[in-house]
C-alpha positions in Angstrom: -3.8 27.9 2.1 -2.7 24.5 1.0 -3.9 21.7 3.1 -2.3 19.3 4.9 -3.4 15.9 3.6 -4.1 13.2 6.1 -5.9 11.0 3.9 -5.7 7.3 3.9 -6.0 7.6 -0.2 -5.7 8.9 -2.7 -3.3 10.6 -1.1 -0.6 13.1 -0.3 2.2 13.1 -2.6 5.6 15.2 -2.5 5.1 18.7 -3.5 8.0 18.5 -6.2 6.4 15.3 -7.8 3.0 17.6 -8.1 4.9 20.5 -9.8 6.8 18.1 -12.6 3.8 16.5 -13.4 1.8 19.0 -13.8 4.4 20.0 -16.2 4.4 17.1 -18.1 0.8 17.4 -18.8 1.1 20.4 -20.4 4.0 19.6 -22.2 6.6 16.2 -21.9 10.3 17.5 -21.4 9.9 19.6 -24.6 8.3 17.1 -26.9 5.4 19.4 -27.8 3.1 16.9 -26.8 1.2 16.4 -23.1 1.9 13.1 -21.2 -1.8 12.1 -21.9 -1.4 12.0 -25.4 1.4 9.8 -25.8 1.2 6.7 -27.5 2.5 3.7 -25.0 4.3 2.6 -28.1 6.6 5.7 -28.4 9.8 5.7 -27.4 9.2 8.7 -24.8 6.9 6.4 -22.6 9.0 3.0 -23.3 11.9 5.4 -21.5 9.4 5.9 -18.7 8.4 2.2 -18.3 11.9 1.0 -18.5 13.6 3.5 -15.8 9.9 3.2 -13.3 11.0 -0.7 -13.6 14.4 0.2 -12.7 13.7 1.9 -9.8 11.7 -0.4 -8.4 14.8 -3.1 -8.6 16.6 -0.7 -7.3 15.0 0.5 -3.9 13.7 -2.8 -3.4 16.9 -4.9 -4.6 14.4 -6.9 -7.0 16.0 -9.4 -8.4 15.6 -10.8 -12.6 13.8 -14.5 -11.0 10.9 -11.7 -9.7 9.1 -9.6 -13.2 8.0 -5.9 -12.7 4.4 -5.2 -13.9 2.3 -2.1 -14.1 -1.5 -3.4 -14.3 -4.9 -1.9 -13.8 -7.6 -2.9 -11.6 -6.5 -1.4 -8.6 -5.6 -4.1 -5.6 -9.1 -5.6 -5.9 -8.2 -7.1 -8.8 -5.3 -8.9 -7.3 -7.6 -10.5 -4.5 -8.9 -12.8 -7.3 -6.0 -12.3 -9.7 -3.6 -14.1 -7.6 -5.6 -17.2 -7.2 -6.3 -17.6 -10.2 -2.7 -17.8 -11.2 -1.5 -19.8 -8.4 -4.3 -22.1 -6.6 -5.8 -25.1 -8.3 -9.3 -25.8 -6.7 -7.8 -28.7 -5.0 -5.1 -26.7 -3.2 -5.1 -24.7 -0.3 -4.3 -21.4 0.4 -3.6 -19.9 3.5 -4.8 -16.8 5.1 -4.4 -14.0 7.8 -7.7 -12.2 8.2 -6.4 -8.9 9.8 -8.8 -6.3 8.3 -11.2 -5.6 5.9 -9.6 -5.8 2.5 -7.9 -9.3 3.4 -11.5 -10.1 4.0 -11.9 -9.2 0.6 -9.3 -11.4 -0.7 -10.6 -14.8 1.0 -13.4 -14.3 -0.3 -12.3 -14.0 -3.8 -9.6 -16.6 -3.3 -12.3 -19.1 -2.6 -14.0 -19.1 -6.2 -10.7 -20.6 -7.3 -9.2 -23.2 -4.3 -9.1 -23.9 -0.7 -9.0 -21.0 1.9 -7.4 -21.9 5.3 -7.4 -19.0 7.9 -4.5 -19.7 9.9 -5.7 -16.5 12.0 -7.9 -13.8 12.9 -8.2 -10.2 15.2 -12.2 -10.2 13.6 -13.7 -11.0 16.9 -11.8 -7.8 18.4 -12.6 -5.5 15.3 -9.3 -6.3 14.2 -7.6 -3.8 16.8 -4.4 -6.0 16.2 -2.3 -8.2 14.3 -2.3 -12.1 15.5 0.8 -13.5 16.1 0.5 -17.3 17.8 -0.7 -19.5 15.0 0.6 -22.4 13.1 1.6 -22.6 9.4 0.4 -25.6 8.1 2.4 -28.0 5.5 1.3 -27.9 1.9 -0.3 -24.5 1.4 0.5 -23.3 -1.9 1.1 -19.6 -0.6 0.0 -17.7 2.5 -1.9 -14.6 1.9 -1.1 -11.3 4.1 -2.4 -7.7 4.2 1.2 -5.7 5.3 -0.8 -2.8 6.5 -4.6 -2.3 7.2 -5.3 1.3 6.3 -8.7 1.1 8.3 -7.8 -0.5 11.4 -4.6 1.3 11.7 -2.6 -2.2 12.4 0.5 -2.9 10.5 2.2 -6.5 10.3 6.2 -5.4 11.8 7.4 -9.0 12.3 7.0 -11.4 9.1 5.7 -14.7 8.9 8.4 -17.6 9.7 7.8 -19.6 6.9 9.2 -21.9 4.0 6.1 -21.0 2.2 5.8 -18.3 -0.2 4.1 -15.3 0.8 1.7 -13.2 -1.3 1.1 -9.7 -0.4 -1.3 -6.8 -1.0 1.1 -3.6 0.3 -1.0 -0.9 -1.0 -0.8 0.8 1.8 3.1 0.4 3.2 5.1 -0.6 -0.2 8.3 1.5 -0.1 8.1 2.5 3.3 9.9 0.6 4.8 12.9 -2.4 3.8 11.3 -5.9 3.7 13.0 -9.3 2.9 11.9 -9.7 -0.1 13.3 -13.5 -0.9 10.5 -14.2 1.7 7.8 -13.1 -1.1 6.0 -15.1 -4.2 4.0 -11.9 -4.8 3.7 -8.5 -4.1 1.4 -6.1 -5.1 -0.2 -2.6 -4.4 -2.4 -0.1 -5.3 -0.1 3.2 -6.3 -2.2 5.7 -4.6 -1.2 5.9 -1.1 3.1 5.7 -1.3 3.5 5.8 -5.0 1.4 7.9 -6.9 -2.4 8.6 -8.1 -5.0 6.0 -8.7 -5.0 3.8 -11.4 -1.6 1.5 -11.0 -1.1 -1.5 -9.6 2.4 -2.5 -9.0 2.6 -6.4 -9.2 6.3 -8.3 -8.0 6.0 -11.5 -9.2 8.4 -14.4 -9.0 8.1 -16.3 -12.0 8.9 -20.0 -11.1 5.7 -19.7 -9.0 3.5 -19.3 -12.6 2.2 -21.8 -15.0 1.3 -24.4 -12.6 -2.5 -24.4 -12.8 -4.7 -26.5 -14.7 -7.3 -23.7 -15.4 -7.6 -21.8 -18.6 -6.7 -18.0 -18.2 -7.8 -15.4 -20.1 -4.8 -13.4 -21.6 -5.2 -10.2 -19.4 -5.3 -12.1 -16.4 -2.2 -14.5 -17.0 0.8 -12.5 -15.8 2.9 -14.7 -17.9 1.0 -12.1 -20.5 1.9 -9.7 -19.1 5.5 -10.2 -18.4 5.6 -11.3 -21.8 4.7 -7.9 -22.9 6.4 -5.9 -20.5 3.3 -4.3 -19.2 2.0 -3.3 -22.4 -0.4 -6.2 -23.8 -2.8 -3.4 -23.3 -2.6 0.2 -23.2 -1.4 0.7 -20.0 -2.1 3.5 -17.2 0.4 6.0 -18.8 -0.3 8.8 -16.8 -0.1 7.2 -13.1 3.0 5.5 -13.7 4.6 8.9 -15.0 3.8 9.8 -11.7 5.0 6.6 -10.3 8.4 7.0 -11.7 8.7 10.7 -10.6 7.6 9.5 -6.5 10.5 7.1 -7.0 12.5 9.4 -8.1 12.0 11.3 -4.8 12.3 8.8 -2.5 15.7 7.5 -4.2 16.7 11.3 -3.6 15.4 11.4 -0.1 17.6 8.2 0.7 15.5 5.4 -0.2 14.1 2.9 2.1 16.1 3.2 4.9 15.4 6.6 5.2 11.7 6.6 4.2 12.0 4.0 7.0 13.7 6.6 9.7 11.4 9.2 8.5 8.2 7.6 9.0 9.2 6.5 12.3 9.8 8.9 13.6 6.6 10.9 12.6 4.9 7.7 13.8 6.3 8.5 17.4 5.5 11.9 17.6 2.1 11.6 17.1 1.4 8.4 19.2 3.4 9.8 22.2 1.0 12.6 21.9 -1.9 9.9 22.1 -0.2 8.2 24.8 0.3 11.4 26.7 -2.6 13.0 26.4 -5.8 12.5 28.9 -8.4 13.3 25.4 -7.5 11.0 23.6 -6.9 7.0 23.3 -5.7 4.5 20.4 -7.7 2.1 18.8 -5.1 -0.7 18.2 -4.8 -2.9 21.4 -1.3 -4.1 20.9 0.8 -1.3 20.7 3.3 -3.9 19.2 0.8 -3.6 15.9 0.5 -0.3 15.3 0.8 1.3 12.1 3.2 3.5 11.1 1.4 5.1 7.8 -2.2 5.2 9.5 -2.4 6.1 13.6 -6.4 5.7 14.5 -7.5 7.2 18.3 -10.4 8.6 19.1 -11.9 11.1 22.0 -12.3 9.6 25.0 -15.2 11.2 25.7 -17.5 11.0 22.2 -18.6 14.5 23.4 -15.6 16.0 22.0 -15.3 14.3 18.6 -17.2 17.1 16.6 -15.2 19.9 18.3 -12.0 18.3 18.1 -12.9 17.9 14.3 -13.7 21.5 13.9 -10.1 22.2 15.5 -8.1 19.9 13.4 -10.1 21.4 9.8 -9.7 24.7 10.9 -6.1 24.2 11.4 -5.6 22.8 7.5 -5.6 19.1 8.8 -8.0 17.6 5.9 -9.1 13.9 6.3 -8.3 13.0 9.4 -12.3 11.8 10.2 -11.9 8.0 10.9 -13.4 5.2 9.2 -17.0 4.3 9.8 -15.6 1.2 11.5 -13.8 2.4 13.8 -15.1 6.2 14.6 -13.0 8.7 15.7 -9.7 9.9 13.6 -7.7 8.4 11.6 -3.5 10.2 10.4 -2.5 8.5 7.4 1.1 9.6 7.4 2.1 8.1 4.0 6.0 8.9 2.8 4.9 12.2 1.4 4.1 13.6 4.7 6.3 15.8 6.2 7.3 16.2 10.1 6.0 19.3 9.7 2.6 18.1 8.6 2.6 15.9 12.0 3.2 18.7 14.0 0.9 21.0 13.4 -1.7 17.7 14.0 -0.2 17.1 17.4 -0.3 21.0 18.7 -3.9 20.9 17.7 -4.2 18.0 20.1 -2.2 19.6 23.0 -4.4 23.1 22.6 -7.4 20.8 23.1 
């Protein structure tokens, strides 16, 4: 029986986007040859690269001031990469610490410059996403974490700003429409809307590059990069195959206005369900943060956390155990998920 994938990532990915590229790895559209022996060089993968980049613009309305890359290194990378591209050590970048991987990223960010933390939901476990702080004059950019995969909080009104924002979306990119004039960077890791592990997507606008003082080495200046249209080095050839064949779907499924509609209202079915019933309870305080790709809850009372656990595997719900820091259960209801997928969770949930 195939599983349904709650995972927070890697994770699910659309069942026709599984078939063609395991298709592709035995043989690419005919050529005799396997999509992980192509050269990067050939003109079979340079067709790849160019329509992946395409569709990016596309869903997302990316304008040519904003380059497309395809890196590795995972989102980690970024933390520090974007510093060191951006911040002298005299400037100041801004921050709001809403989870664990932002966390991450201040620390990185303060090898290279000023760190400011405009605000914080620490103190609480980070059970939700501030929202009274002031925005400072002369940061260089303001750092935010879209969606926070552990905590199960998601960031649903933007920052009102003049200053560019730089943003790690692993865990929300294409899932929604976003004003994207409001961004200097954007970046995510593929594997939880877009594919395996082993991309990064990067959205950069390029007036905001060449302003520091520092030396960079070449692969990590995204002026590189964009120089070389993602191929300085070999690049991940495999995951953004896959890449190009998940935004292939959700162009078919109706882009981000309906992967939009369609994770809502998956979203809602399952926290009604929390809300409704007496078993269980949310983690996220403010009901005005919650996340629509990852809904945390636990028992309420601990007693029942094994059973229920038992219930949920037995019914082909896999990886929906919580995070260590948080306990409980954690639905990551990425894109790929279907309604379907929610609600066999949520009858699980009412037969308990």
């Amino acid at each position: 029986m195939k599983k349904i994938n709650f995972s927070a990532g890697p994770a699910i990915l659309p069942a026709s986007v599984l078939e063609e590229a395991a298709d592709a790895v035995r043989d690419l559209n005919n050529s005799g040859l396997s999509i992980l022996e192509i050269s990067h060089r050939s003109k079979a993968f340079s067709q790849v690269l160019l329509e992946t980049e395409s569709l990016v613009r596309e869903l997302m309305g990316v304008g040519e001031e904003y380059a497309v890359l395809f890196l590795s290194g995972g989102a980690s990378t970024q933390f520090f990469y974007t510093a060191m591209n951006l911040l002298n050590p005299e400037e100041t970048a801004g921050f709001l610490d809403t989870g664990a991987w932002s966390a991450k990223a201040i620390k990185e960010t303060k090898l290279f410059g000023k760190v400011n933390v405009l605000a914080s939901s620490k103190e609480s476990n980070y059970d939700h996403i501030p929202r009274s702080y002031t925005i400072p004059e002369g940061l260089k950019y303001l750092h935010v974490t879209s969606n926070n995969t552990i905590f199960g909080t998601q960031i649903h009104e933007w920052p009102e700003t003049s200053t560019p924002l730089v943003a790690d979306m692993s865990s929300d990119i294409f899932s929604r429409r976003i004003p994207l004039e409001k961004f200097g960077i954007i970046y995510a890791g593929a594997q939880k809307n877009l594919g395996p592990a082993g991309v990064t997507l990067v959205i950069v606008k390029k007036d905001l590059l060449g302003t520091v003082e520092r030396a960079l080495p070449s692969m990590l200046d995204y002026r590189v990069h964009i120089k070389g249209a993602s191929t300085y080095n070999t690049p991940p050839v495999y995951p953004i195959y896959v890449m190009m064949l998940t935004l292939r779907w959700i162009k078919e499924q109706g882009g981000l206005e309906a992967m939009e509609k369609h994770n809502e209202k998956k979203a809602k079915l399952l926290y009604d369900e929390i809300d409704r019933n007496p078993k269980f309870k949310g983690t996220v305080s403010d009901k005005e943060s919650r996340s629509l790709m990852n809904v945390t809850f636990v028992c309420t009372d601990e007693a029942d956390t094994e059973r229920f656990q038992k219930e949920a595997t037995e019914a082909g719900c896999d990886g929906v155990k919580g995070h260590r820091s948080v306990g409980g259960f954690r639905a990551s209801i990425y894109n790929s998920m279907p309604y379907e997928g929610v609600e066999t969770l949520v009858n699980v949930m009412k037969d308990f």
